[in-house]
N, C-alpha and C positions, 0 to 999 in steps of 0.2 A: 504494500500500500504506500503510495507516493506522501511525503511529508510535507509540508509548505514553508518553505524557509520565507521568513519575512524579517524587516528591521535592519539595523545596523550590520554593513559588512566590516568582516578583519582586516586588521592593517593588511596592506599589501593587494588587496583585493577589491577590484573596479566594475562595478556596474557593467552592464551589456551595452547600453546606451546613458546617455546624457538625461539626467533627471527619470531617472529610471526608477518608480516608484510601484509596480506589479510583484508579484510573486510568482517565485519560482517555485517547480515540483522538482523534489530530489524524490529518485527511486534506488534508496540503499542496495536492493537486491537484484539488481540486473546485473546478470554475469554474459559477458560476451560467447557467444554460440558458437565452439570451434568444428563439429561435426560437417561436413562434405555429404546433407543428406541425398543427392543424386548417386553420388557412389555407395551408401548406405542400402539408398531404396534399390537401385541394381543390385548388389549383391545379396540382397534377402531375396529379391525374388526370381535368384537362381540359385541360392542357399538359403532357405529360408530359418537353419538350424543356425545364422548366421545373428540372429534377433538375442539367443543367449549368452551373447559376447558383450553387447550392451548393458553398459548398468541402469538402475530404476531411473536416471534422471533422463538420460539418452532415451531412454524407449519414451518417457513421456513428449518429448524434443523432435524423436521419430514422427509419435502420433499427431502431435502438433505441424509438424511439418506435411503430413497426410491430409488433415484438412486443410489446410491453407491451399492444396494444390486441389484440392474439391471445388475453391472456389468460394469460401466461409473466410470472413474474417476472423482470426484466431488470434487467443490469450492464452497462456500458458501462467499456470501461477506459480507462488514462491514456492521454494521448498519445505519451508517449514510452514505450521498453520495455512496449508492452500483449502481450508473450508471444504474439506473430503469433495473434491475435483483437480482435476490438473489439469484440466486444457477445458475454457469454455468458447465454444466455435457457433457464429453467429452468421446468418445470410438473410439479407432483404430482398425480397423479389416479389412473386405473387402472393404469398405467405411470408410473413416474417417469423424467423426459425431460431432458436437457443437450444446448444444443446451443451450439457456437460458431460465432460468426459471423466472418468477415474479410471487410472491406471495402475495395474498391477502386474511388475516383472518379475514374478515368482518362479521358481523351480517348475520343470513340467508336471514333477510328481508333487507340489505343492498347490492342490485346487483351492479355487475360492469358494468361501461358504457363502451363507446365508444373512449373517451377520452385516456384512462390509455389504449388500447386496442392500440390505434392508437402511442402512445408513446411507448409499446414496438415493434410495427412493425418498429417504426424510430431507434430503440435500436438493434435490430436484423437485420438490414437495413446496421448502419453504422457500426457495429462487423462484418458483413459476417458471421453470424452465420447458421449453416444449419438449424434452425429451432426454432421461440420462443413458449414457453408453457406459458399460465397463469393460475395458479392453484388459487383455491379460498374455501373456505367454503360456500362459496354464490353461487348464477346464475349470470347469463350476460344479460341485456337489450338488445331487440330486435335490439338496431342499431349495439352493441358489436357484437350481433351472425351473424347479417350479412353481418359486414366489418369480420369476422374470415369465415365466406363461401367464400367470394369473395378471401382470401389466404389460404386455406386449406392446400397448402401443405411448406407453412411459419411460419405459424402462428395454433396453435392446444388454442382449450378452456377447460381447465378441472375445470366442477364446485363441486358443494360438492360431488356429484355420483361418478363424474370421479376422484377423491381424492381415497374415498374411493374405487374403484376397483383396484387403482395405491396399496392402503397400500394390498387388498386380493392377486393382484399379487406378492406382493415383499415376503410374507408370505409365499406364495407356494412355490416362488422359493430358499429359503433358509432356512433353521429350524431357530427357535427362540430357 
């Protein structure tokens, strides 16, 4: 969350402009994006056992980068406290559309339960989002996939397949 610096600057430090009397937004938590996601998104989907090499902050930087090539203007949140989402991707057109994302880079043999499943429906609940995603490297335990039937059209489950046909889609639709 962007702070508002206002008031007296420190020695040494000069306004943007002459009589420069606005505020600025510092965002403490913006870390520069070293990943090369075209050679990323190529190599997943012609290795797609290539996505377990990425640590949790990458895969969420991946899926961020997946919608953005969707065509969605895309956020990515902080690492700490990101308000159980990590990417919220947003398009205007004939319907205006929010969707939050949560990401989960777990072991293949580490599924997602029910729990984390039912926390972003209370996340997509109290945003009024038109719809949460949770993206994973893993699967979903049978009580996950069947509190995500009972809202199908709230709540969508993309496990490691549904990744990977997200990363074949975004590849088609734009050259690397």
């Amino acid at each position: 969350m962007p702070r508002k610096m206002r008031g007296h600057l420190p020695a040494g430090v000069f306004p943007l402009f002459d009589d420069f009397d606005g505020e600025l937004l510092y965002y403490p938590d913006i870390i520069p994006v070293t990943l090369n996601f075209g050679r990323i998104l190529s190599e997943t989907r012609s290795n797609p056992g290539a996505l377990f090499h990425l640590n949790s902050r990458q895969f969420e930087e991946l899926v961020a980068e997946i919608w953005k090539r969707f065509g969605y203007v895309v956020e990515l949140t902080s690492r700490a406290r990101d308000g159980g989402r990590d990417v919220i991707a947003v398009k205007e057109s004939e319907a205006n559309l929010r969707f939050l994302i949560e990401c989960k880079r777990y072991d293949h043999l580490n599924r997602v339960g029910v729990g984390i499943v039912r926390q972003l429906y209370g996340v997509k609940e109290d945003e009024q989002a038109t719809k949460a995603i949770l993206a994973t490297t893993s699967s979903f335990t049978k009580n996950a996939k069947e509190f995500f039937s009972r809202h199908v059209w709230e709540l969508e489950a993309r496990d490691y397949d549904g990744v990977v046909d997200w990363i074949k889609l975004a590849t088609q639709t734009r050259s690397l």
